[in-house]
VEXPA-807273 format. One record per residue: residue number from 1; x, y, z of N, C-alpha, C in turn. Coordinates in steps of 0.001 Angstrom, whole numbers, plus 500000, padded with zeros to 6 digits. Example, Ala and Ser with C-alpha at 12.3 -4.5 7.8 and 13.67 -1.06 7.14 Angstrom:
BEGIN
REC  zati  n_east  n_north    n_up  ca_east  ca_north   ca_up  c_east  c_north    c_up
REC     1  513190   494310  507800   512300    495500  507800  513200   496700  507800
REC     2  512850   497750  507080   513670    498940  507140  512900   500030  507870
***
This chain:
BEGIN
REC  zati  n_east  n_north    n_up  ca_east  ca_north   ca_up  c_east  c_north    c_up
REC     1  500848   498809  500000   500000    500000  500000  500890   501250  500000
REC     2  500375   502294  499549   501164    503653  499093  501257   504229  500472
REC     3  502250   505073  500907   501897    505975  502073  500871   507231  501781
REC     4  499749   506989  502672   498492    508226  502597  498896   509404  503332
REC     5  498442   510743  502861   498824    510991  503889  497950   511374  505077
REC     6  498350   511392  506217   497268    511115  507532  496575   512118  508228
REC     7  496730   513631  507191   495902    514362  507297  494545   514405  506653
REC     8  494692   513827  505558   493842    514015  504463  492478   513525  504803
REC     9  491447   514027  504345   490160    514100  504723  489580   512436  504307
REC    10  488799   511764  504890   488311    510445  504782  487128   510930  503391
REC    11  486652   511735  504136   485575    512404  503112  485474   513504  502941
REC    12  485301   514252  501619   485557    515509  501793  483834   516299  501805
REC    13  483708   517354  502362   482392    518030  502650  481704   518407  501260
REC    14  480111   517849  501673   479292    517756  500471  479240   519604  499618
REC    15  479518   520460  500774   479889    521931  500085  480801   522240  499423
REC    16  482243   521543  499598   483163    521259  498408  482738   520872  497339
REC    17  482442   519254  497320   482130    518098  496372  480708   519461  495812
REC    18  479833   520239  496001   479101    521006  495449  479409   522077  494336
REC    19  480069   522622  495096   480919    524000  494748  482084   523551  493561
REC    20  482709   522351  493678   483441    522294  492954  483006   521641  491116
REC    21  481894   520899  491596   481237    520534  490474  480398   521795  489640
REC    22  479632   522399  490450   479255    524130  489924  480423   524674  489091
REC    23  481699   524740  489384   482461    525456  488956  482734   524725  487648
REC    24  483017   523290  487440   483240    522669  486690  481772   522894  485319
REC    25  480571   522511  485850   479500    523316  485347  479877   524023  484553
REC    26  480247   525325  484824   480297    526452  484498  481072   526809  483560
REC    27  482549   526111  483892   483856    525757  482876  483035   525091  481872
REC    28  482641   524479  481448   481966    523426  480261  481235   524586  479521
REC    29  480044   525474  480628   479217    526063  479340  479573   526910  479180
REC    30  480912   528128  480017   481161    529107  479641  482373   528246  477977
REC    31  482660   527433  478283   483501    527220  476990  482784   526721  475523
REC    32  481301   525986  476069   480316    525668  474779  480090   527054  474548
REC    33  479840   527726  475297   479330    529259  475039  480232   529794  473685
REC    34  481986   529939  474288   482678    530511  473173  482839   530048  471600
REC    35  482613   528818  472265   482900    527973  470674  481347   528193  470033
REC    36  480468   528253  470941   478998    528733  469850  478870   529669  468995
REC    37  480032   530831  469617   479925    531600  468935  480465   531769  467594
REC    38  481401   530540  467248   482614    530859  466320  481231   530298  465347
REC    39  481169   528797  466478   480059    527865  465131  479764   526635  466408
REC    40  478304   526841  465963   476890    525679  466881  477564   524771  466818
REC    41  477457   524091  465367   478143    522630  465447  478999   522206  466403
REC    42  480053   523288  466185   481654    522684  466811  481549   522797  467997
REC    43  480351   523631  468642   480244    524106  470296  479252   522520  470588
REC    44  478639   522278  470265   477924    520708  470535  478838   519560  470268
REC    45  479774   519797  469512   480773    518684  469388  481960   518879  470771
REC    46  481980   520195  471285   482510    520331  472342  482193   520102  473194
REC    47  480907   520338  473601   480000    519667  474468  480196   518802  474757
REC    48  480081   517352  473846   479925    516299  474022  481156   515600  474894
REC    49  482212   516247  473749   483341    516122  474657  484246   516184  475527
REC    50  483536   517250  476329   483788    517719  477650  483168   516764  478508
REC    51  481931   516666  478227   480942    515676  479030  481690   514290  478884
REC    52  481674   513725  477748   482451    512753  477999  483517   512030  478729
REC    53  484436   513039  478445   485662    512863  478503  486060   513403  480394
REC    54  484847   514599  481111   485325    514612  482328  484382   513491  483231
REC    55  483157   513448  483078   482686    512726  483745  481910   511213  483344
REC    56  482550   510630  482072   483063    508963  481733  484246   508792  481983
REC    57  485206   509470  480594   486686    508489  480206  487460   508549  481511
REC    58  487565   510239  481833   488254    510137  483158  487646   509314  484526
REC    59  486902   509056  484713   486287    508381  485303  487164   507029  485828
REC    60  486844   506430  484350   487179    505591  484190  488727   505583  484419
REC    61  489410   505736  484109   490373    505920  483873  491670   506330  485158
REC    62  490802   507322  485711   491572    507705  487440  490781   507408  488883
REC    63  489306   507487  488742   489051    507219  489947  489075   505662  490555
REC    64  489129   504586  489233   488742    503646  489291  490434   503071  490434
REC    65  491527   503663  490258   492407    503266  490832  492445   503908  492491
REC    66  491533   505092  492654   491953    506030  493300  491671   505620  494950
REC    67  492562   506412  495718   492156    505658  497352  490385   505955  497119
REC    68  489834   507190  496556   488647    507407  497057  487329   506809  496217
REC    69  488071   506182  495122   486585    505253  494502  485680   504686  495444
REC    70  484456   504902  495751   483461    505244  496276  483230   505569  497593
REC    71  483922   506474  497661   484196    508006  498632  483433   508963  498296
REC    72  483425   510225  499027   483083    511343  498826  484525   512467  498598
REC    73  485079   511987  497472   486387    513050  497189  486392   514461  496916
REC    74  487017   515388  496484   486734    516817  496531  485637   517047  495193
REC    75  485406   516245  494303   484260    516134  493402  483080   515574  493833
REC    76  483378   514242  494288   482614    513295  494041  482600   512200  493389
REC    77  483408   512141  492471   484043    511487  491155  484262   510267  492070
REC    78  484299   509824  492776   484931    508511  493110  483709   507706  493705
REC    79  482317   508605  494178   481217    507918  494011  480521   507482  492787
REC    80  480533   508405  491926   480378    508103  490155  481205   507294  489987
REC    81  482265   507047  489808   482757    506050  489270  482408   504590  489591
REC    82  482546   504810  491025   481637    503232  491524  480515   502692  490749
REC    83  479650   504174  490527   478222    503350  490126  478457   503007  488790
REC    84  479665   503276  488228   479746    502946  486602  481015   501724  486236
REC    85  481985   501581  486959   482918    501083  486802  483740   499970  488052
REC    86  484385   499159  487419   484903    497697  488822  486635   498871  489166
REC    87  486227   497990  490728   487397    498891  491541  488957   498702  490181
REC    88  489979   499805  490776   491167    498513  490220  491641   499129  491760
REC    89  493219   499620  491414   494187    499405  492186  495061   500688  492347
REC    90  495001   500907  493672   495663    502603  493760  497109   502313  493715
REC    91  497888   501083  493126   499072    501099  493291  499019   501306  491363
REC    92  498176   501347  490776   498315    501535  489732  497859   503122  488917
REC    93  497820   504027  490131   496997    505320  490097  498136   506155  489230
REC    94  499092   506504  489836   500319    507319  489087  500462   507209  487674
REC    95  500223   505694  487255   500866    504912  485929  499417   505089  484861
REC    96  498058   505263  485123   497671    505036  484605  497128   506004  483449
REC    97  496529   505728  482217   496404    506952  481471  495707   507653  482050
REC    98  494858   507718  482616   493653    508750  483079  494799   510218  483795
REC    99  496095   509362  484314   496877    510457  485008  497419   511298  483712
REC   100  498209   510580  482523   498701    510974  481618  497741   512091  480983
REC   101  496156   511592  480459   495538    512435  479557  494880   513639  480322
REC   102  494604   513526  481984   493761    514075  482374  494401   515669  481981
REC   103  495622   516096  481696   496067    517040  482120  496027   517784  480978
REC   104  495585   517159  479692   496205    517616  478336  494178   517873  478452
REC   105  493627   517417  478754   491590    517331  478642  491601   518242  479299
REC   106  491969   518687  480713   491583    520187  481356  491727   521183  480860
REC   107  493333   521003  480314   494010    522032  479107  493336   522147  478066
REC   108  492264   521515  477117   491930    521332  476080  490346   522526  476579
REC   109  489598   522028  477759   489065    522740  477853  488844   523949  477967
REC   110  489863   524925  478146   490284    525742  478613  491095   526477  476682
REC   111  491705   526020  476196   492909    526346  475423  491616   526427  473679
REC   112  490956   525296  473668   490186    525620  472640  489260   526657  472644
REC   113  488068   526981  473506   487516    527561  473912  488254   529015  473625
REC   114  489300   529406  474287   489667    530705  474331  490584   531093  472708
REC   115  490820   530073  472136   491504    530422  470744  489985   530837  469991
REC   116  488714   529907  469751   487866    529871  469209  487390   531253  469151
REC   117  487147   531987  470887   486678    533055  471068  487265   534226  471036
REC   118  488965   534244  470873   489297    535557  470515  489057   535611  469108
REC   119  489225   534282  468419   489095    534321  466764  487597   535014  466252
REC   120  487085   534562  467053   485207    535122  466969  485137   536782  467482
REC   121  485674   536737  468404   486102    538965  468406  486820   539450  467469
REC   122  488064   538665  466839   488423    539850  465730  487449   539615  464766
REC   123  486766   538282  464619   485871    538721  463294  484682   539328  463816
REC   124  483828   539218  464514   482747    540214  464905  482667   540799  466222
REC   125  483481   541777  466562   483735    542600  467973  481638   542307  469127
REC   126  482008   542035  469912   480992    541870  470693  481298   542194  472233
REC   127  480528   543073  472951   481037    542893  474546  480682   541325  475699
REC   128  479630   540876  474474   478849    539617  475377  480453   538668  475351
REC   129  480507   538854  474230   482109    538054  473757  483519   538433  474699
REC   130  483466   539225  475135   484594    539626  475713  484193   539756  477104
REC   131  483024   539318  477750   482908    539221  479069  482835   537412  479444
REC   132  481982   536723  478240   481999    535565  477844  484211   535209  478367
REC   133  484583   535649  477585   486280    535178  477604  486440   535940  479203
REC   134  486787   536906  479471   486650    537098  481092  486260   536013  482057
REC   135  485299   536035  482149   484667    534607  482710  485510   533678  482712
REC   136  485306   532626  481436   486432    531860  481177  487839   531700  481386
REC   137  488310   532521  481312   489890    532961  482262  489184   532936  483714
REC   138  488261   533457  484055   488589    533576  485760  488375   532301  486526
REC   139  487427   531431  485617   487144    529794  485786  487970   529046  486094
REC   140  488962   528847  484778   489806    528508  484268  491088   528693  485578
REC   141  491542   529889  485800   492370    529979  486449  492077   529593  488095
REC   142  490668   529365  488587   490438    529117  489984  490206   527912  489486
REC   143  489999   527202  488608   489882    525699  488730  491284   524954  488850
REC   144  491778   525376  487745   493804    525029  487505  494435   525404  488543
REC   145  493903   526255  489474   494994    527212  490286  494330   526681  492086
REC   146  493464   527947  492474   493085    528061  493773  492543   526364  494116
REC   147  491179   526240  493135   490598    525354  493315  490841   523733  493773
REC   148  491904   523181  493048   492894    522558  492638  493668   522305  494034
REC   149  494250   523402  494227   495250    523383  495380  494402   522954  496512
REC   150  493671   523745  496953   492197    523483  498113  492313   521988  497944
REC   151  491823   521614  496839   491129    519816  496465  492566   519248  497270
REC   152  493748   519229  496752   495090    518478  497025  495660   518748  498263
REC   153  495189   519593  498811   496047    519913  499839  494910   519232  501229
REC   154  493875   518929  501272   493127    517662  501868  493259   516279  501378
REC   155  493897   516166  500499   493808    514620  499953  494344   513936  500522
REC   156  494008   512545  501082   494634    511557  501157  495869   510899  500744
REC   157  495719   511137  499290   496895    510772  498015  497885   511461  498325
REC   158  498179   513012  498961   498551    514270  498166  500731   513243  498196
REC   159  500751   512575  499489   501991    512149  499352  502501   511485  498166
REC   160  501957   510993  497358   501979    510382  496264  501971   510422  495199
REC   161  500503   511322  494874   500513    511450  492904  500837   512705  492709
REC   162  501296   512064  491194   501927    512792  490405  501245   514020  490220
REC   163  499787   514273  490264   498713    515086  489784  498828   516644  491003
REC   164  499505   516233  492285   499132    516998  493136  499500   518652  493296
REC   165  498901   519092  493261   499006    520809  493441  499819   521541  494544
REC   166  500264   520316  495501   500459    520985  496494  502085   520382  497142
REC   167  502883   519651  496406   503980    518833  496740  504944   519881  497404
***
């Protein structure tokens, strides 16, 4: 077994696991938002794959190893995953892709979105558009940044993975 570390919260409070999913929320439609604007299509194809990709593939992929698969972790994610997926093995948490891709999918959310939407202001100047991208940066940066750190710096894991905000 990995060393935990023995501060870290058994469960983390349903006002976290709330607040942090809201924010995540918010990251998704403030970024369908920008890409709607460039073009519908590509903002529903973003959609999809935000949805997908944060609350299936990753899923799959990291909680299934994680100390907190069916816990109450700083999401929640590790009760979802239970109801969708068989335990594995937190000695296999560091190694697994979900650690590799998760980081390049947060980035993606964040990095398309804001290319799409400055490209959509130089071609048609809008203020909805430029408070729209505001937003998005301020999301963006309390999710990657403040948010993030908060989540890791209660974790159980934090001695361990690679992912942590707070080493």
């Amino acid at each position: 077994m990995l060393p935990l570390y023995e501060k870290g919260l058994e469960n983390y409070r349903k006002s976290t696991i709330l607040f942090g999913n809201l924010m995540m929320l918010i990251w998704i439609i403030l970024g369908t938002l920008a890409v709607w604007f460039f073009n519908p299509l590509l903002a529903w194809l973003f959609l999809a794959f935000a949805l997908i990709m944060i609350y299936v593939v990753l899923r799959k992929l990291v909680c299934t190893n994680c100390y907190y698969y069916d816990k109450w972790c700083a999401h929640g994610w590790g009760k979802l995953s239970a109801t969708m997926f068989k335990k594995g093995k937190i000695e296999n948490f560091n190694d697994s892709m979900g650690i590799k891709i998760a980081p390049l999918t947060y980035g993606l959310l964040t990095i398309i979105p804001l290319i799409v939407i400055i490209v959509s202001i130089v071609l048609a100047f809008d203020y909805t558009k430029i408070g729209v991208l505001v937003l998005l940066l301020a999301v963006s940066v309390y999710s990657g940044g403040v948010g993030r750190k908060t989540a890791c710096s209660e974790c159980k894991m934090r001695s361990f993975c690679k992912g942590c905000a707070v080493q």
